[in-house]
C-alpha positions as CSV (number, residue, x, y, z in Angstrom):
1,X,-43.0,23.0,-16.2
2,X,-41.7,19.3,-16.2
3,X,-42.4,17.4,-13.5
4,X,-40.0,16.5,-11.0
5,X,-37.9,13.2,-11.2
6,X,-39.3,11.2,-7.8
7,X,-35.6,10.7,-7.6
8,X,-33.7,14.0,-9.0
9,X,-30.4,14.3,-7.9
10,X,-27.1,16.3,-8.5
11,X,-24.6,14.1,-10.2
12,X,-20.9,13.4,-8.8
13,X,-18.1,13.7,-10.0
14,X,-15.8,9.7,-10.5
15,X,-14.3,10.8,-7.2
16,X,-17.8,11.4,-4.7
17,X,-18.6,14.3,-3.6
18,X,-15.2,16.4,-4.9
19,X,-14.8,20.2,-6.0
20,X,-13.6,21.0,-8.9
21,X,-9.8,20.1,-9.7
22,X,-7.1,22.6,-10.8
23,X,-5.8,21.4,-14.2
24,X,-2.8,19.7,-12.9
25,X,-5.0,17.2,-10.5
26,X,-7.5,16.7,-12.7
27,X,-5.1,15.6,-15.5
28,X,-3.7,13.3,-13.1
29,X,-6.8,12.0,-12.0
30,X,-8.3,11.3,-16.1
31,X,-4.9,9.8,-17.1
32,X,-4.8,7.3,-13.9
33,X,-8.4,6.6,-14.4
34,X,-7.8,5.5,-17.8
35,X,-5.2,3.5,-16.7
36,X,-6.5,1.9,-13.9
37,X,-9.7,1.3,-16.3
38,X,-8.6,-0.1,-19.1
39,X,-5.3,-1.5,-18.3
40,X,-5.4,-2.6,-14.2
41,X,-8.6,-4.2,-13.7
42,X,-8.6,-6.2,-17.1
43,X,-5.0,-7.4,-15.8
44,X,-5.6,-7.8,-12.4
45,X,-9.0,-9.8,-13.2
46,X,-6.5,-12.0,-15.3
47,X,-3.7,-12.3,-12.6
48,X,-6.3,-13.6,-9.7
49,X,-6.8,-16.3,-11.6
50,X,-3.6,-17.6,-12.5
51,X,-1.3,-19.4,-10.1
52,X,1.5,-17.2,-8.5
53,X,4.5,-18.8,-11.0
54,X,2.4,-17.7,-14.2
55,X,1.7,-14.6,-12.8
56,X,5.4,-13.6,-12.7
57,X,6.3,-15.8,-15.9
58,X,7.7,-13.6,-18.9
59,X,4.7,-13.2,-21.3
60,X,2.7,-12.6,-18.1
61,X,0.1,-9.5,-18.2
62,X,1.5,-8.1,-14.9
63,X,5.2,-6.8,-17.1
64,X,3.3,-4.8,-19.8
65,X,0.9,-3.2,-16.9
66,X,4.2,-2.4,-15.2
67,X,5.7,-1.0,-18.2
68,X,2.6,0.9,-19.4
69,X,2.3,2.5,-15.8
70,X,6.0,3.6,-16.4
71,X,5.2,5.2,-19.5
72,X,2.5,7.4,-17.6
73,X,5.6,9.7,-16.2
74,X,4.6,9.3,-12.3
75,X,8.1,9.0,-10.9
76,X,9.0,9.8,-7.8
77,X,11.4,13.1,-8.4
78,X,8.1,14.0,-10.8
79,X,6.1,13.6,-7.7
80,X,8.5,15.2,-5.7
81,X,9.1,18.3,-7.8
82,X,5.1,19.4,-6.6
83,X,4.8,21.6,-3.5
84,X,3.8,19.7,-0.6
85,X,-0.1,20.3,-0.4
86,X,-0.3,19.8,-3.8
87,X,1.9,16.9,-3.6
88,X,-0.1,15.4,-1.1
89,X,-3.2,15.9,-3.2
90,X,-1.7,14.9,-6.1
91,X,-0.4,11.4,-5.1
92,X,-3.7,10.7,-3.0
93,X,-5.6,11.1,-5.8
94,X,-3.3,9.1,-8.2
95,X,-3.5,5.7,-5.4
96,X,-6.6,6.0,-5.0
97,X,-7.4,5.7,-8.8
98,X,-4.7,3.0,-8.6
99,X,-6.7,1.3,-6.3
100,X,-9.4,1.7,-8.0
101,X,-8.4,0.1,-10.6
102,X,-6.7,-3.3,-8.5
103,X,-5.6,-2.8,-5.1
104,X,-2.9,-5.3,-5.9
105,X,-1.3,-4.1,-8.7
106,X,-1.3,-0.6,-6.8
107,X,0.4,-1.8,-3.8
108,X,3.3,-3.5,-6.1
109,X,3.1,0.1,-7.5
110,X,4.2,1.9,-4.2
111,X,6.0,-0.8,-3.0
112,X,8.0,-0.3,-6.2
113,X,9.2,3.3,-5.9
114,X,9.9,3.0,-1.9
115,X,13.8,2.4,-2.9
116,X,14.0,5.5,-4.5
117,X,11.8,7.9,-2.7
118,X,13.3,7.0,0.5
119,X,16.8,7.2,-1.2
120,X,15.5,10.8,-2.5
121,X,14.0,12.1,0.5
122,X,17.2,11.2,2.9
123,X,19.5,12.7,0.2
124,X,21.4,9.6,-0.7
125,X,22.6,10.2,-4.5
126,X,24.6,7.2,-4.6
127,X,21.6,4.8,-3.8
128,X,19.3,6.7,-6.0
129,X,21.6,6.1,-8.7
130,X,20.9,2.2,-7.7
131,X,17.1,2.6,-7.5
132,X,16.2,4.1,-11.1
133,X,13.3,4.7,-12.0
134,X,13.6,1.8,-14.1
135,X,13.7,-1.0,-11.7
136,X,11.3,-2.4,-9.4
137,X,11.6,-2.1,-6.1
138,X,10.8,-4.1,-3.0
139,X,10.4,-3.2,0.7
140,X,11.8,-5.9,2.9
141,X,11.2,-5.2,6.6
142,X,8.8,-8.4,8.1
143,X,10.5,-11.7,8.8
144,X,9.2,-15.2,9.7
145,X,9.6,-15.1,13.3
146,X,9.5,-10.9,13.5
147,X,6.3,-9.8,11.7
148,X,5.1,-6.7,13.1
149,X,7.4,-6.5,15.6
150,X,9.9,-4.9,12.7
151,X,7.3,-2.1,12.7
152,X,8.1,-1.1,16.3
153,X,11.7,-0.9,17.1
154,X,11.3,1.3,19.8
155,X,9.6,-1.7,21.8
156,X,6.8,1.0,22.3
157,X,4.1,-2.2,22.6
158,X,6.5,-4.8,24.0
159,X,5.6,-7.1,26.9
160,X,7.6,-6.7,29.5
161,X,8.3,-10.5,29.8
162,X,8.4,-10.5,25.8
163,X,11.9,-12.1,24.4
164,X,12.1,-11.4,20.9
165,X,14.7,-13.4,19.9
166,X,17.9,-13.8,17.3
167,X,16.4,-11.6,14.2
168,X,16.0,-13.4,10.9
169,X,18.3,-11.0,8.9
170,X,21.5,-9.0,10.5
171,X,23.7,-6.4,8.9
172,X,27.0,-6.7,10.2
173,X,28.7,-2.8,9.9
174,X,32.6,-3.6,9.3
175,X,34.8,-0.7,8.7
176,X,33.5,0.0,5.4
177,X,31.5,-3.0,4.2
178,X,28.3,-4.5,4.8
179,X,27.8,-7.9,5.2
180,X,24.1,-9.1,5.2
181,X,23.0,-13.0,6.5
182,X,19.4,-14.1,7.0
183,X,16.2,-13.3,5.2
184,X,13.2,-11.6,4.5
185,X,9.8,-13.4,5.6
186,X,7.3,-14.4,2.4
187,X,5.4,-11.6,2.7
188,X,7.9,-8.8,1.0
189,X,5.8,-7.2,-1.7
190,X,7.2,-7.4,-5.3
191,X,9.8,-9.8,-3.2
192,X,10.6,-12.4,-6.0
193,X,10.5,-10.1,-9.1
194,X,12.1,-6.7,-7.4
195,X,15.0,-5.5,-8.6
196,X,16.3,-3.4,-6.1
197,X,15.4,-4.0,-2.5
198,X,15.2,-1.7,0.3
199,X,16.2,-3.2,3.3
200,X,15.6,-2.6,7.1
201,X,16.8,-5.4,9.7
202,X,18.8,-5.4,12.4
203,X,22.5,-4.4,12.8
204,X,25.6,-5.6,14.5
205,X,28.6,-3.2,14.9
206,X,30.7,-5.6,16.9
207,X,28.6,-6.4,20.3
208,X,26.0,-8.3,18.6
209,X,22.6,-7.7,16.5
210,X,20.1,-5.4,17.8
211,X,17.2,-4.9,15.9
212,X,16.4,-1.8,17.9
213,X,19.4,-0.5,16.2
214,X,19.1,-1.5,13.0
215,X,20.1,-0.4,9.7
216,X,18.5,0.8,6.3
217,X,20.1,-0.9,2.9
218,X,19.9,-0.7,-0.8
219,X,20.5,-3.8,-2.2
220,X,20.9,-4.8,-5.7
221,X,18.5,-7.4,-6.5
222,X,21.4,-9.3,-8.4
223,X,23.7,-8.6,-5.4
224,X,26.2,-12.0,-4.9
225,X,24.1,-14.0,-2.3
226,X,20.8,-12.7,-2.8
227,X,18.2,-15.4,-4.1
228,X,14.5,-15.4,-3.2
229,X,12.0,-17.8,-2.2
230,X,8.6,-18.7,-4.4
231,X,6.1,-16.4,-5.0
232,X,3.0,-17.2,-2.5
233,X,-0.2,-18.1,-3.0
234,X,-2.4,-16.1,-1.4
235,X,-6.4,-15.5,-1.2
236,X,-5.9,-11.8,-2.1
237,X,-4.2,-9.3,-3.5
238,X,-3.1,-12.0,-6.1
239,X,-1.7,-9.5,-8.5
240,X,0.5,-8.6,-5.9
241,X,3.6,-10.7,-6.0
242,X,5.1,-11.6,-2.8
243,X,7.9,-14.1,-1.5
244,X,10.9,-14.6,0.7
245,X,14.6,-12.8,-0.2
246,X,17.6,-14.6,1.4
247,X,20.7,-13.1,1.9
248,X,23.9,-15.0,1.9
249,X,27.1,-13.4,2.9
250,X,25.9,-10.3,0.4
251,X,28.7,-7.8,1.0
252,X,28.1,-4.6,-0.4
253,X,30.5,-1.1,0.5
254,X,29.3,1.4,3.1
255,X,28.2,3.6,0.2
256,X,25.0,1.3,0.2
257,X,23.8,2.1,3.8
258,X,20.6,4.5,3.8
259,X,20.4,4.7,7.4
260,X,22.7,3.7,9.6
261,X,21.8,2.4,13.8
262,X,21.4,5.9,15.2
263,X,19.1,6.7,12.3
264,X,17.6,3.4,11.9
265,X,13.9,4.1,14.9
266,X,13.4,7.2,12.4
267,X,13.9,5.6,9.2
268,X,11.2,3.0,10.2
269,X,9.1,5.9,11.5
270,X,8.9,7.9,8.1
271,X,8.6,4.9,5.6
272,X,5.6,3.8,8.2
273,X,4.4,6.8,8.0
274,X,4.3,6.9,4.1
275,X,3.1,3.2,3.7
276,X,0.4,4.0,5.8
277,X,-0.9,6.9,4.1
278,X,-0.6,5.2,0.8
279,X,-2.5,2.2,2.2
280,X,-5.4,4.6,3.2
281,X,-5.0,6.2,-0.4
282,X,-5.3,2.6,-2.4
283,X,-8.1,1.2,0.4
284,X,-9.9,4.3,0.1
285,X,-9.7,3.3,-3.9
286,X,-10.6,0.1,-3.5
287,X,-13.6,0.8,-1.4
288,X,-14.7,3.3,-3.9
289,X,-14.5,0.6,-6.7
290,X,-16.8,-1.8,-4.9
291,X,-19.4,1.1,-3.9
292,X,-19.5,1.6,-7.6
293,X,-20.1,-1.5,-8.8
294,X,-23.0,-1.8,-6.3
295,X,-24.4,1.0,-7.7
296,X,-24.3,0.3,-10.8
297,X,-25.9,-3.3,-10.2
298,X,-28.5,-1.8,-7.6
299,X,-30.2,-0.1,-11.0
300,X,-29.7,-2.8,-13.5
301,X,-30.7,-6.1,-10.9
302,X,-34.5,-6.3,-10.5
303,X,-36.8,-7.8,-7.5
304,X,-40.7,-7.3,-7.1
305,X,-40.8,-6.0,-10.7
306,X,-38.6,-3.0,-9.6
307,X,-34.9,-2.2,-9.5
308,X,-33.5,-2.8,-6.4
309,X,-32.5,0.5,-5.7
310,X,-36.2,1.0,-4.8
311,X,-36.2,-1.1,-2.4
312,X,-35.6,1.1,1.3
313,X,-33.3,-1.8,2.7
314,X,-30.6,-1.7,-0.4
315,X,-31.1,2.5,-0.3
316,X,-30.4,2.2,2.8
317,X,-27.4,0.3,2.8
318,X,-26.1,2.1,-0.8
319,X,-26.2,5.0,1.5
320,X,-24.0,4.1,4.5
321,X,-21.3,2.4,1.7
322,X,-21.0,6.0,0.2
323,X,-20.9,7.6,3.4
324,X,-18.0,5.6,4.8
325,X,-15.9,6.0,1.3
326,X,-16.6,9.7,1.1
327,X,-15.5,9.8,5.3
328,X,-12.4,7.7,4.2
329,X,-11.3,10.2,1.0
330,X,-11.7,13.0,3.3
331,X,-9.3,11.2,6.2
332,X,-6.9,9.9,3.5
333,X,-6.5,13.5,2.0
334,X,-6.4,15.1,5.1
335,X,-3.6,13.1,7.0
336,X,-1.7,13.3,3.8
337,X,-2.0,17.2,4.2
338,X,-0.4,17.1,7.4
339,X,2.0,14.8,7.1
340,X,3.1,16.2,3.9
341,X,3.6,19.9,5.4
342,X,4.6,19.6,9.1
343,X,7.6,19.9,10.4
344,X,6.9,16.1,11.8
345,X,5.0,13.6,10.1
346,X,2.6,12.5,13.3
347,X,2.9,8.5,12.6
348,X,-0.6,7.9,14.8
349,X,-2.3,10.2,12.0
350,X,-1.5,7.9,9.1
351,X,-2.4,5.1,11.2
352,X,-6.1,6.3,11.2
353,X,-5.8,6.4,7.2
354,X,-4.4,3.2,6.9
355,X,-7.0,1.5,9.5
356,X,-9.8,3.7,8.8
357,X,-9.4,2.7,4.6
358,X,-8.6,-0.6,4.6
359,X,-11.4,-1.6,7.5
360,X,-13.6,0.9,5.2
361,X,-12.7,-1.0,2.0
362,X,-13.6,-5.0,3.7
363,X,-17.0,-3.3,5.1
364,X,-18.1,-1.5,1.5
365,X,-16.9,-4.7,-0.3
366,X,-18.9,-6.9,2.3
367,X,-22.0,-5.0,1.7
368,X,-21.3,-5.0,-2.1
369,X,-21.5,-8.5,-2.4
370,X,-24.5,-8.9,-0.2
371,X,-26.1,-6.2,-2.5
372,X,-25.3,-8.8,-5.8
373,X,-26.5,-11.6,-3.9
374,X,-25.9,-14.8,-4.8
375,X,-24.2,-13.4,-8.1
376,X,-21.7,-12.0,-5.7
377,X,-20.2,-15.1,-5.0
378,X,-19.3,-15.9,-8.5
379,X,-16.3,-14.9,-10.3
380,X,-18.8,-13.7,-13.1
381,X,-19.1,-10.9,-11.1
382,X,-15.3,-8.9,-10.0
383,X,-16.9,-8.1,-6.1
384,X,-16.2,-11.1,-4.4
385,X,-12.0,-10.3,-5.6
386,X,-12.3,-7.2,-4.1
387,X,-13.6,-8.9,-1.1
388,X,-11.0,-10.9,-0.8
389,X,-8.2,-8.0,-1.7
390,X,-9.8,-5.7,0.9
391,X,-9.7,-8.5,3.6
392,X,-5.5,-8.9,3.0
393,X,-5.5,-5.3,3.3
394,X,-6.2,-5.9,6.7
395,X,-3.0,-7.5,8.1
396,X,-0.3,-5.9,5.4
397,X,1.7,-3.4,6.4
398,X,1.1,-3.8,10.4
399,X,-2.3,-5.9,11.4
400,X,-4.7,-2.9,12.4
401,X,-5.2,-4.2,15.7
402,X,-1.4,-3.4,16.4
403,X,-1.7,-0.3,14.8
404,X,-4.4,0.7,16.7
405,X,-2.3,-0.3,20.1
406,X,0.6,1.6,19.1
407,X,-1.5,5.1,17.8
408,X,-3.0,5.2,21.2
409,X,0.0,5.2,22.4
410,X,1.4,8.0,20.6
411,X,-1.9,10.2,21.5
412,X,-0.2,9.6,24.8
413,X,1.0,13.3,26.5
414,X,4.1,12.6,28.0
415,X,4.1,15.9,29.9
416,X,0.9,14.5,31.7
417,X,2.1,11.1,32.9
C-alpha cells in the first residue's frame, strides 16, 4: 500500500467546493471561463494601465473584448428564456466567471444589458426595440450633488432636517413629450461610450421636480442634446469606463418613458435589486480570482527552504480566504434564488450579496497581497489590481455603509412598531 500524502486532499472543482453541474450550467460555466481566461484578464491587465482616453480610443482592446463577449450568445432574452432557478443559477455563475476574469470589464458587462433587461422585464417593446442587443448600454441614476441619495427615493434613511435640494437632471412629462435638462454625475458606468442610456431622475409634471416621483427613460445615446463628459480616471476598476452624460433640451415622445412617477420608487427598487445581486455575483468572482492566485503562489514562493504553504501562519490564512469566498458563492446563489422566484424580490436580501461580496473580495485581495509579499505590490504580479478593483467595489452601486442602514431598515416589522 502507498503511503499517505502528509497532505492528501480531495480536489475542487474551478468554482470551490461545487456539485456537479447539469450540462447547461456547466457549458456556461467552461465557455465564460475561457473567456474571462483568455480574453478578460489579458485585456483588462492592458486597460489598467493605459490612461482613460486610450482605453476608450478605437483600436483599444476594450471593443474587441466587447465584441468577442457578444459573440458568446449571453443576451438577455437568452438569459431570460431559462426558468427562474435555473436562471438565477445560470447568470450567477456566468458573473462570477466574469468577475473572475476582471471585475471591471464585468461590471461594463451588466451595466451594458440593464437597458434592455429592464425594457424586457416591464414589457416595453418599443424601448427594447431601442436597446438591441447590439448597443451598449449605460445606467444613469447618481448625480454630482445626489449620489446615493438616487438609491432611496422613498426618503427611507433621510434626516429629518435633511434638504436635498434642486436634482441635477429633471424630466419634464408634457402631454406627450419628454423633455430632459441636467446631467448624470461622472460615475455612470459605460457613461462616455454607451449607446443607449437608461435613465432614472426626477420628474416634473407641471408643479415642479420631485425626485421621489421620478421617472425611468431610454435614451438614445445620439439623442439631440445628449453629450458626455470625459472618461475618469480612477484607482480601480480601470477597465470600467465611466463619465458624466449631459442632457440639453433632449426631447424624446412619451413612447420612450419606461416608468413613469407612480411607478418610478418600484423601478428603482427592482433595478437595485438586480445590480445588487450582480455585484455579489462579480465580487464573489473577483474574490475567487485573488484566492487563486494566492494559492497558486503559496506552493511555488519558498521561505526556510520550504513552500510557504507549510508554513501554519499562511495555512492558516489560505484557509479563512477560501472560507469567506465559498460563504460568499453560497449567499450570492442563494439570494439570487429567492429573488429570482418570489413573488417579491426582498431588496435587504441582495443587499447582503452585494455587501457581503464586495467586503469579501477587498478582505481576500488584502490577504492575497500580504501572502505575495513584497511582490504584491508590484504590477509584475496582477494582485495588487485586484486590490484596488475590490476596494471601488466598495462605494459603487450604493456605499455599503448606506446599504447596510437601509437593509436594517427593511428587516423592520411594521406590524410590530
Amino acid at each position: 500500500m502507498a503511503a499517505a500524502h502528509a497532505f492528501a486532499t480531495v480536489p475542487l472543482t474551478p468554482l470551490g467546493a461545487e456539485p456537479e453541474l447539469a450540462d447547461t450550467a456547466a457549458a456556461v460555466q467552461e465557455t465564460a471561463r475561457r473567456y474571462a481566461q483568455d480574453v478578460m484578464r489579458p485585456v483588462g491587465l492592458a486597460l489598467d494601465r493605459m490612461t482613460p482616453d486610450e482605453a476608450i480610443a478605437a483600436g483599444s482592446p476594450l471593443w474587441d473584448a466587447l465584441k468577442q463577449f457578444g459573440a458568446l450568445g449571453f443576451t438577455v432574452d437568452a438569459l431570460l428564456a431559462f426558468e427562474p432557478a435555473e436562471r438565477a443559477r445560470i447568470m450567477c455563475i456566468l458573473f462570477e466567471e466574469l468577475g473572475w476574469g476582471d471585475s471591471g470589464l464585468a461590471v461594463a458587462i451588466g451595466a451594458g444589458m440593464l437597458p434592455a433587461l429592464m425594457s424586457t422585464v416591464l414589457g416595453n417593446a418599443f424601448c427594447r426595440a431601442i436597446a438591441s442587443d447590439d448597443k451598449l448600454g449605460c445606467w444613469a441614476i447618481t448625480e454630482p450633488d445626489h449620489g446615493t441619495d438616487m438609491l432611496d427615493p422613498s426618503r427611507m434613511i433621510f434626516h429629518p432636517q435633511g434638504n436635498y435640494g434642486r436634482p441635477n437632471c429633471v424630466v419634464t412629462i408634457k402631454d406627450d413629450e419628454l423633455v430632459i435638462n441636467g446631467q448624470k454625475s461622472a460615475w455612470v458606468s459605460n457613461g462616455v461610450i454607451g449607446q443607449v442610456c437608461i435613465l432614472y431622475a426626477a420628474a416634473d409634471t407641471g408643479s415642479g421636480p420631485s425626485p421621489q416621483q421620478g421617472a425611468v427613460v431610454i435614451v438614445p445615446g445620439d439623442a439631440k442634446g445628449v453629450s458626455r463628459g470625459k472618461p475618469l480616471d480612477k484607482m480601480g476598476q480601470r477597465a470600467l469606463n465611466q463619465g458624466e452624460i449631459f442632457f440639453d433640451d433632449v426631447r424624446l415622445s412619451k413612447e420612450h418613458l419606461l416608468a413613469g412617477p407612480d411607478q418610478y420608487q418600484a423601478a428603482v427598487y427592482a433595478v437595485h435589486c438586480f445590480a445588487n445581486a450582480l455585484m455579489g455575483a462579480i465580487f464573489t468572482g473577483c474574490a475567487r480570482s485573488a484566492y487563486d492566485l494566492a494559492h497558486g503562489y503559496v506552493h511555488e514562493r519558498k521561505a526556510g527552504g520550504v513552500a510557504i504553504i507549510r508554513h501554519q501562519s499562511v495555512a492558516h490564512r489560505l484557509f479563512h480566504m477560501f472560507r469567506k469566498v465559498e460563504a460568499s458563492c453560497a449567499l450570492a446563489r442563494r439570494v439570487a434564488h429567492y429573488n429570482f422566484t418570489a413573488p417579491q424580490p426582498a431588496l435587504q436580501a441582495a443587499m447582503t450579496a452585494k455587501v457581503t461580496a464586495t467586503q469579501t473580495a477587498f478582505e481576500v485581495a488584502s490577504d492575497a497581497l500580504q501572502i505575495f509579499g513584497g511582490n504584491g505590490l508590484t504590477r509584475a504580479y496582477p494582485i495588487e489590481k485586484i486590490l484596488r478593483d475590490a476596494r471601488a467595489s466598495l462605494i459603487e452601486d450604493g456605499c455599503n455603509e448606506i446599504l447596510a442602514i437601509k437593509g436594517g431598515y427593511y428587516l423592520a416589522d411594521p406590524d410590530r412598531l
